[in-house]
C-alpha positions in Angstrom: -28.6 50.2 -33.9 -25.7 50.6 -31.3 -25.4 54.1 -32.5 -29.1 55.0 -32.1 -28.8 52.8 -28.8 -26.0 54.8 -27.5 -27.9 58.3 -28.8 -31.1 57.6 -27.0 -29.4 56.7 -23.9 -27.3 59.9 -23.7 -30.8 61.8 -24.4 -32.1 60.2 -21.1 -29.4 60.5 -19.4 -29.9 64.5 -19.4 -33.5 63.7 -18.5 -32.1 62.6 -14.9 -30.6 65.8 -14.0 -34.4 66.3 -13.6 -34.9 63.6 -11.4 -31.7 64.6 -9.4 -32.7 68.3 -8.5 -35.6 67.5 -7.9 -35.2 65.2 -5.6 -32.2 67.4 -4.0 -35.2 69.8 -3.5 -37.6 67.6 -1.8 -34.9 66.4 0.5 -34.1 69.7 1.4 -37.6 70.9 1.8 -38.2 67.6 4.0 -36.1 69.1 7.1 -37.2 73.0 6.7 -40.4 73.7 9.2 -41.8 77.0 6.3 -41.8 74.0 3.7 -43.9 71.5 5.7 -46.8 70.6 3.9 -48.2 69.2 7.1 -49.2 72.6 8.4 -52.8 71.9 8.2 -54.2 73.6 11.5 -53.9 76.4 14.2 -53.0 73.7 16.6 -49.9 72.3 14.9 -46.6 74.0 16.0 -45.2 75.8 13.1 -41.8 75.2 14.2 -42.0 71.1 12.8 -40.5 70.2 9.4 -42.2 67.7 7.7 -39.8 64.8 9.0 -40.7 65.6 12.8 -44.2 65.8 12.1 -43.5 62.2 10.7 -41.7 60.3 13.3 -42.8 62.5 16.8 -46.6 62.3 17.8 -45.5 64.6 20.7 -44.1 67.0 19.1 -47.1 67.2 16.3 -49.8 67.5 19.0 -47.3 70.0 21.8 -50.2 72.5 21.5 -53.1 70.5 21.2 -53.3 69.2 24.8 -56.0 70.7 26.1 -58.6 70.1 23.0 -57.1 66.5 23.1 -58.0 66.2 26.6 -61.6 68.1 26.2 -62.4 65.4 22.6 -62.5 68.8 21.0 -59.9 67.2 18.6 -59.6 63.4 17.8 -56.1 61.8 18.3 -56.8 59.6 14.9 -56.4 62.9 13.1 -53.1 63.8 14.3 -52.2 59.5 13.6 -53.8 60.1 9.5 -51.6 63.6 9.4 -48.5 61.3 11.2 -49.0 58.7 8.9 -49.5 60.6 5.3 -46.0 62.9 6.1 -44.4 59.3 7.1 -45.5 58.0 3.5 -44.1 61.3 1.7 -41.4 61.2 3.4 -40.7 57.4 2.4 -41.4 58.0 -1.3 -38.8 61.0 -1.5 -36.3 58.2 0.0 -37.5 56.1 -2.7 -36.7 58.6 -5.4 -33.5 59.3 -3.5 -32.4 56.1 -4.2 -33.5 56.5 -8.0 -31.3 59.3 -8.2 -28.4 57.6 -6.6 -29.3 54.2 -9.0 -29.0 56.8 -12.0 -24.9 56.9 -11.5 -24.6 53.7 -12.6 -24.9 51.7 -15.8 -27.9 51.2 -17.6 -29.5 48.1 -15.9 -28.5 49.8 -13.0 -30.6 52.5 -13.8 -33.6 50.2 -15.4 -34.0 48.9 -12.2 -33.6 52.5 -10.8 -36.2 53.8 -12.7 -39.3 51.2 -11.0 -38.0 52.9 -7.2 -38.6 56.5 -8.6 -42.0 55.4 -10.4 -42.9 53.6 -7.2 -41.3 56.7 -5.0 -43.1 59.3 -6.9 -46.6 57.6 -6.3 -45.7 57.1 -2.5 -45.0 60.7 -2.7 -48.4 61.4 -4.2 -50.1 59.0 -1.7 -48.3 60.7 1.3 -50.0 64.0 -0.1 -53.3 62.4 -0.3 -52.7 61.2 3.2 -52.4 64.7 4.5 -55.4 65.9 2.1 -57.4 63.4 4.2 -56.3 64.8 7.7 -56.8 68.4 6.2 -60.6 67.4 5.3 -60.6 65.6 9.2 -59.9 68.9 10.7 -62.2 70.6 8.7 -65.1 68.5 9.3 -64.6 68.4 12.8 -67.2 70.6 14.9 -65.5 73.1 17.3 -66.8 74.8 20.0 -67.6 78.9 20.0 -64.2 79.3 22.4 -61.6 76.6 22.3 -57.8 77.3 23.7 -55.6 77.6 21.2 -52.7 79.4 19.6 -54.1 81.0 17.0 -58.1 81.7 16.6 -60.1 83.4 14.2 -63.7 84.4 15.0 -64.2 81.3 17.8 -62.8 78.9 15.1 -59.7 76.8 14.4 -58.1 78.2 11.5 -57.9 75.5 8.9 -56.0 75.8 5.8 -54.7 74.1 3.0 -50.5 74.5 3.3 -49.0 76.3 0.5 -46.2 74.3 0.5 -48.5 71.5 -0.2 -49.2 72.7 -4.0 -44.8 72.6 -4.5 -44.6 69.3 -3.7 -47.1 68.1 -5.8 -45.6 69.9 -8.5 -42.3 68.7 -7.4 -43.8 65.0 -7.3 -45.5 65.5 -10.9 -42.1 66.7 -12.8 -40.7 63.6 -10.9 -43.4 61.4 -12.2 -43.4 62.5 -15.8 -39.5 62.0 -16.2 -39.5 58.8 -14.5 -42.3 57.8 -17.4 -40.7 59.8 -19.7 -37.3 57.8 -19.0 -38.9 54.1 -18.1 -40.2 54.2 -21.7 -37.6 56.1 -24.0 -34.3 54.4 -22.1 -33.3 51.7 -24.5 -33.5 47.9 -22.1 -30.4 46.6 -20.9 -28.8 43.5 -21.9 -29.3 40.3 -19.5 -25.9 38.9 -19.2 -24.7 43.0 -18.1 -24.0 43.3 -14.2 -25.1 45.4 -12.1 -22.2 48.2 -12.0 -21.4 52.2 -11.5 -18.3 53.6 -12.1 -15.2 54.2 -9.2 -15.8 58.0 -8.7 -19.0 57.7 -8.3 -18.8 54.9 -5.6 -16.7 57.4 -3.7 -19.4 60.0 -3.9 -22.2 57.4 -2.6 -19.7 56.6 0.1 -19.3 60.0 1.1 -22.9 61.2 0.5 -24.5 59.8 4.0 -21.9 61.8 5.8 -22.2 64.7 3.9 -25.7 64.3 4.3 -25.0 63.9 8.1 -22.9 66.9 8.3 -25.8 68.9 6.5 -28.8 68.2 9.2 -26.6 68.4 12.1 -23.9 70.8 11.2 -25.7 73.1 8.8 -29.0 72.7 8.9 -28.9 74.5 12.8 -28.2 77.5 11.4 -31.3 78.1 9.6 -32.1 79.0 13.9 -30.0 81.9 13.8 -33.3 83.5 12.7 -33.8 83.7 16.4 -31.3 86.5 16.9 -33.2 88.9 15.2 -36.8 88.3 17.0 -38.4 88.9 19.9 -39.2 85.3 20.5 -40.5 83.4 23.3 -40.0 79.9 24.4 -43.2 77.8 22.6 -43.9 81.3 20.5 -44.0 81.3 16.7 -42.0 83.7 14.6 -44.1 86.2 12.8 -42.9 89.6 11.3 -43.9 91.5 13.8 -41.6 90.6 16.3 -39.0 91.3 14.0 -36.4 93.6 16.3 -33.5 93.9 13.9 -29.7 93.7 15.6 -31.8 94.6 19.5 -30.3 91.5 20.5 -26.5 92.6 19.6 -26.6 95.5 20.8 -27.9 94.6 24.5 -25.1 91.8 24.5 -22.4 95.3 24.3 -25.0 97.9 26.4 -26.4 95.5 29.1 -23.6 96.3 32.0 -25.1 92.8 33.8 -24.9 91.2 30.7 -21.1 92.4 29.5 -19.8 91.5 32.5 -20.9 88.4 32.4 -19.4 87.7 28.8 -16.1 89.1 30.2 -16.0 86.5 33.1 -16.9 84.2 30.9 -14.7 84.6 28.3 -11.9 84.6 31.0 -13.2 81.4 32.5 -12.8 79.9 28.5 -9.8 81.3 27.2 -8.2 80.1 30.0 -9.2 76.7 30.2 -8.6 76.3 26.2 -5.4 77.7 26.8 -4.5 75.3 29.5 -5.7 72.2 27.1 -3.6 73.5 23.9 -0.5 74.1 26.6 -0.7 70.7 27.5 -2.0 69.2 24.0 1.2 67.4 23.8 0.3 64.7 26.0 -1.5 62.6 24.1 1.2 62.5 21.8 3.8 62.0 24.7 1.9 59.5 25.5 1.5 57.5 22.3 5.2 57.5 22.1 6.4 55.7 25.2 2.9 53.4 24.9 4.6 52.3 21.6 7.9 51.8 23.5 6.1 49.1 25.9 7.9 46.2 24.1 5.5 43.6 26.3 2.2 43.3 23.8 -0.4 42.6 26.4 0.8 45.0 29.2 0.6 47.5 26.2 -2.7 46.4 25.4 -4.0 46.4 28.5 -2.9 50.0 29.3 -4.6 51.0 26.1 -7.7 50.0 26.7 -7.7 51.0 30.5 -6.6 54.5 29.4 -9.1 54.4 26.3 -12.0 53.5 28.5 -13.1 56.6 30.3 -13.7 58.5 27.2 -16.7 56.3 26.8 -17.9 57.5 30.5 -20.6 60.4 30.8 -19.6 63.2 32.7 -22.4 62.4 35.1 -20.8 58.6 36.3 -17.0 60.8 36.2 -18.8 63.2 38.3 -20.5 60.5 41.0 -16.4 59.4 40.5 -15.7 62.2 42.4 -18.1 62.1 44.4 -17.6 59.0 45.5 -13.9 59.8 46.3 -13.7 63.8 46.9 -17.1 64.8 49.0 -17.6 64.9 53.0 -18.2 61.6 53.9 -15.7 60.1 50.5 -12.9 58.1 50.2 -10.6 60.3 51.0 -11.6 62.1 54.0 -12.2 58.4 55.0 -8.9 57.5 54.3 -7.0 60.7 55.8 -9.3 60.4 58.9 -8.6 56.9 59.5 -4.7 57.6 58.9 -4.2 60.7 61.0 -7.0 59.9 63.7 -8.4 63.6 62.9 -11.9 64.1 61.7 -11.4 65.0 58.0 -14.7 66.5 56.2 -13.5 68.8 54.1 -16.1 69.2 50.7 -13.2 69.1 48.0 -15.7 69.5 45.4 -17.0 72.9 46.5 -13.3 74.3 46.6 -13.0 76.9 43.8 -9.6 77.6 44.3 -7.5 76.0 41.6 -11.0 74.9 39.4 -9.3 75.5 36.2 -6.3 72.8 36.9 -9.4 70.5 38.6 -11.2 70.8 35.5 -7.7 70.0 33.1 -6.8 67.2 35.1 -10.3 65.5 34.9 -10.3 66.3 30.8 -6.9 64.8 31.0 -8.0 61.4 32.6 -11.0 61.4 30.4 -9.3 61.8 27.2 -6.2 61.2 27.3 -5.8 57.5 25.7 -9.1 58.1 23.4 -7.0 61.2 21.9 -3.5 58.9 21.9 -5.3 56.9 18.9 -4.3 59.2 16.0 -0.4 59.2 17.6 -0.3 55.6 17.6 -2.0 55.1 13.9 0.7 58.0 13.2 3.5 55.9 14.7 2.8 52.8 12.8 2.5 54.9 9.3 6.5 56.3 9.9 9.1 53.6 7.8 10.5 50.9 9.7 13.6 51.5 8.3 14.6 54.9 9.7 14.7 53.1 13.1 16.6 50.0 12.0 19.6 52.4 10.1 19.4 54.4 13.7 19.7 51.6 15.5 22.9 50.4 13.0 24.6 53.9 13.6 24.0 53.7 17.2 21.4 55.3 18.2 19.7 54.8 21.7 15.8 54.3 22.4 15.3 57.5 23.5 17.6 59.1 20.8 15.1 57.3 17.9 12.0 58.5 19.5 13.2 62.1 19.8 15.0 62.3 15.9 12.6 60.1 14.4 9.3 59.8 16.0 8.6 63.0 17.3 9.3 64.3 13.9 7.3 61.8 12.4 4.2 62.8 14.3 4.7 66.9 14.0 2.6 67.4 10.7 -0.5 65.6 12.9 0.2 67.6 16.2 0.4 71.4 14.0 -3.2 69.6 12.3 -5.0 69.1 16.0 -3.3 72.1 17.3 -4.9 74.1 14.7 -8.3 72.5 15.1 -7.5 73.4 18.9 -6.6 77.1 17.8 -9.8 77.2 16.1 -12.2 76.0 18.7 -11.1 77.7 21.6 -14.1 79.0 22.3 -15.5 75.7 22.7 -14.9 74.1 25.8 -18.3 71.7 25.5 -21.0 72.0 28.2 -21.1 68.7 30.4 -18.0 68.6 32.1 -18.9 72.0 33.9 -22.5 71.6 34.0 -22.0 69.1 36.0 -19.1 70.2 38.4 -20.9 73.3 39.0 -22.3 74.6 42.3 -22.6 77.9 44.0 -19.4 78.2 44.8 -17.2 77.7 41.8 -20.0 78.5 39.6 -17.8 82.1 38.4 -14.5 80.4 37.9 -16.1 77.4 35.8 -18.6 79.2 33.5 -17.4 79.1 30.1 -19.0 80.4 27.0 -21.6 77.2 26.1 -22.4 76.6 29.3 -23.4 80.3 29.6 -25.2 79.9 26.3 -26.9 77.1 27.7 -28.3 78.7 31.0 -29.4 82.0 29.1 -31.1 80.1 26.7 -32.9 77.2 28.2 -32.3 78.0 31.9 -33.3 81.8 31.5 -35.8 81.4 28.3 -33.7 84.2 26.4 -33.4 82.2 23.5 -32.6 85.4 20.9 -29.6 86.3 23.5 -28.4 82.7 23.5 -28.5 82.8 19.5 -26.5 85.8 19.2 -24.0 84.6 21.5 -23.5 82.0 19.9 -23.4 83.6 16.3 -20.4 85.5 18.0 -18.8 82.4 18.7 -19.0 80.7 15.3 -17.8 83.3 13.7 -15.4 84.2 15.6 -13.9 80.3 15.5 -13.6 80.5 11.7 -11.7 83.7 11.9 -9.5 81.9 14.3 -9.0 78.9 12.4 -8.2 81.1 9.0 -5.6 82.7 11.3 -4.1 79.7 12.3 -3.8 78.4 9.2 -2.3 81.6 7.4 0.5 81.3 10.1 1.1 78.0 9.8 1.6 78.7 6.2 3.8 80.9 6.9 6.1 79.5 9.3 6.1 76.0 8.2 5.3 76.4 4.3 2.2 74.0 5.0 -1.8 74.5 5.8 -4.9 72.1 6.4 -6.8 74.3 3.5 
């Protein structure tokens, strides 16, 4: 019996390499706007995947305002089309959790087995949902000229989503294994416990953050599409605006728009270059924090230096403001000391922005980027220091043969990270300090991204640049890394 037992079980086990990709599939599908079964009408953007059109009313009804407004269009269809992708999308969770349940032991996958059977029929009931708000559209009389996006002969143009027919098939395969499993898996004994074996664990730990990493990491670059339209802010894409590599080549043949990318690029190589100059200090700092032999002084300048990082750049910026405009603290202070009127805008001074804008990063981050030095520090063997201190060595003399070499393989690590993304400068900081008359010493490369492509509406120019940018950061970080193989024997990959 234990033989047959362990036979049938292996059988099934096969079966949920079924349930897996599938569910892998639908997951997928679940964040990509071509696969959103919710497409149901002309007046629903075809830019939302199925899990915006579940959780943003806004965004599902952005072009239906005006036949909102006019009753054209009832608001309880848009709620039943809502509603139905808010139930598929909790069944597919469902049988996500199936599929995770399926790692472990085998009354860890009986029980397993009821929250795919119960995610599958959620998934089927989300479908019938949309069905419903399909058949609502349908039956809804429209006027001979309504304002919309996309008309055909007066008419909305209602029709049944294709993607609509792989999802049920997707949630029928799921179905018929779950069944096929729930009644050919042999039943667990009572007195097992629940349990799923170590590597596994690790993979479920790590799976949310890969999963993370996927919708906000790789999952934007299904827009790169954009580079290769002729798109328009609130437009759809369509094959007929398809312009090839237009956009690449007007970045190089555009003389307004080259010389822009050169000042640019100056602007961010140069202020990259003056944070990896100075990308010491945190770990400068770590050291002599470490050294403050008085625990709560050392504490408190911790978390006083650790604090700003969890400012915006909008209060740092009203900071300065507060201390650096016409009528701040300091003009205050030097009019008040000298007896001369003192209103001098400091803010609006472009001379020296760059070391402006590295001393403000410095202030900002400093302590939050100390952290990793001071785990490092604590991680180095206590008894280095105590057979330096019996052959005489001084403070400084233990910090400079022992700790600083201690925390080298971490510094050559960030420093390559820094190598890598020194195209990326971030946006806020200089968004913020910007004004008319620093604006071409401060304009790096994402904040020029950002003002081309939502300031200026050139979205397929903002793409490409961008494109250039990424791949230009991985060639930078292979670099790094194939000379720090060489000239220290080690690499991060």
């Amino acid at each position: 019996m234990k033989k047959i037992k362990r036979q049938s079980n292996g059988w099934t086990d096969r079966v949920y390499y079924i349930t897996r990709i599938g569910t892998l599939l639908a997951l997928v599908m679940m964040f990509f706007p071509a696969a959103n079964p919710a497409y149901v009408s002309g007046l629903i953007n075809k830019n939302l995947s199925l899990f915006t059109t579940a959780i943003s009313y806004d965004s599902l009804t952005s072009l239906a305002g005006r036949p909102l407004r006019m009753g054209w269009v009832q608001s309880g269809d848009f709620v039943v089309l809502m509603i139905g992708a808010a139930v598929l999308c909790l069944g597919i969770a469902l049988t996500a959790v199936c599929a995770c349940m399926s790692l472990g032991n085998l009354k860890m996958k009986h029980v397993g087995n009821w929250f795919g059977l119960a995610g599958t029929v959620t998934m089927f009931g989300g479908m019938a949902g949309i069905y419903l708000a399909y058949q609502r559209f349908c039956a809804t009389d429209r006027p001979d000229k309504v304002y919309t996006t996309k008309l055909e002969n007066g008419e909305y143009i209602n029709e049944f989503p294709v993607p609509m027919y792989l999802f049920l098939a997707l949630a029928a395969v799921l179905l018929i294994s779950t069944l096929v499993i729930i009644v050919c898996q042999p039943k667990p004994n009572k007195e097992d416990k629940y349990e799923i074996a170590t590597p596994y664990k690790l993979f479920l730990f790590f799976l949310p953050i890969a999963a993370f990493a996927f919708v906000f990491c790789y999952l934007p670059l299904y827009g790169w599409r954009y580079a290769f339209f002729d798109y328009n802010t609130g437009e759809t894409l369509s094959w007929d605006k398809f312009v090839g590599f237009k956009w690449f080549t007007y970045l190089f043949e555009n003389a307004k728009t080259r010389s822009d990318i050169i000042n640019v690029l100056k602007n961010t190589l140069i202020m990259s270059g003056l944070g990896i100059a100075t990308s010491w200090v945190p770990m400068a700092f770590a050291i002599f924090l470490t050294e403050i032999k008085c625990g709560w002084f050392r504490r408190f300048v911790q978390t006083f230096t650790t604090i700003p990082n969890f400012i915006s750049w909008v209060l740092v910026y009203a900071i300065a403001l507060a201390i650096f405009a016409t009528d701040g603290f300091l003009n205050n202070f030097l009019t008040s000391v000298t007896g001369e009127l003192h209103e001098v805008n400091h803010l609006l001074d472009a001379n020296g922005i760059w070391f402006k804008m590295l001393a403000w990063g410095m202030w900002k981050g400093v302590g939050w980027s100390a952290i990793i030095y001071v785990a490092g520090i604590s991680g180095i063997d206590q008894q280095l220091y105590e057979a330096a201190t019996v052959d005489g060595a001084g403070r400084f003399q233990k910090m400079w043969h022992i700790t600083v070499p201690g925390l080298i393989p971490t510094f050559c690590v960030l420093l390559l990270m820094s190598v890598a993304g020194i195209l990326s400068n971030g946006m806020d900081q200089y968004l913020v300090f910007e004004n008319a008359s620093n604006k071409d010493a401060i304009r790096v490369l994402d904040l020029y991204v950002y003002q081309i492509g939502i300031g200026g509406g050139l979205v397929p120019l903002s793409t490409v640049v961008g494109m250039v940018k990424t791949i230009v950061s991985v060639i930078l970080l292979f670099a790094a890394n194939g000379i720090s193989k060489l000239v220290r024997g080690e690499s991060i990959m």
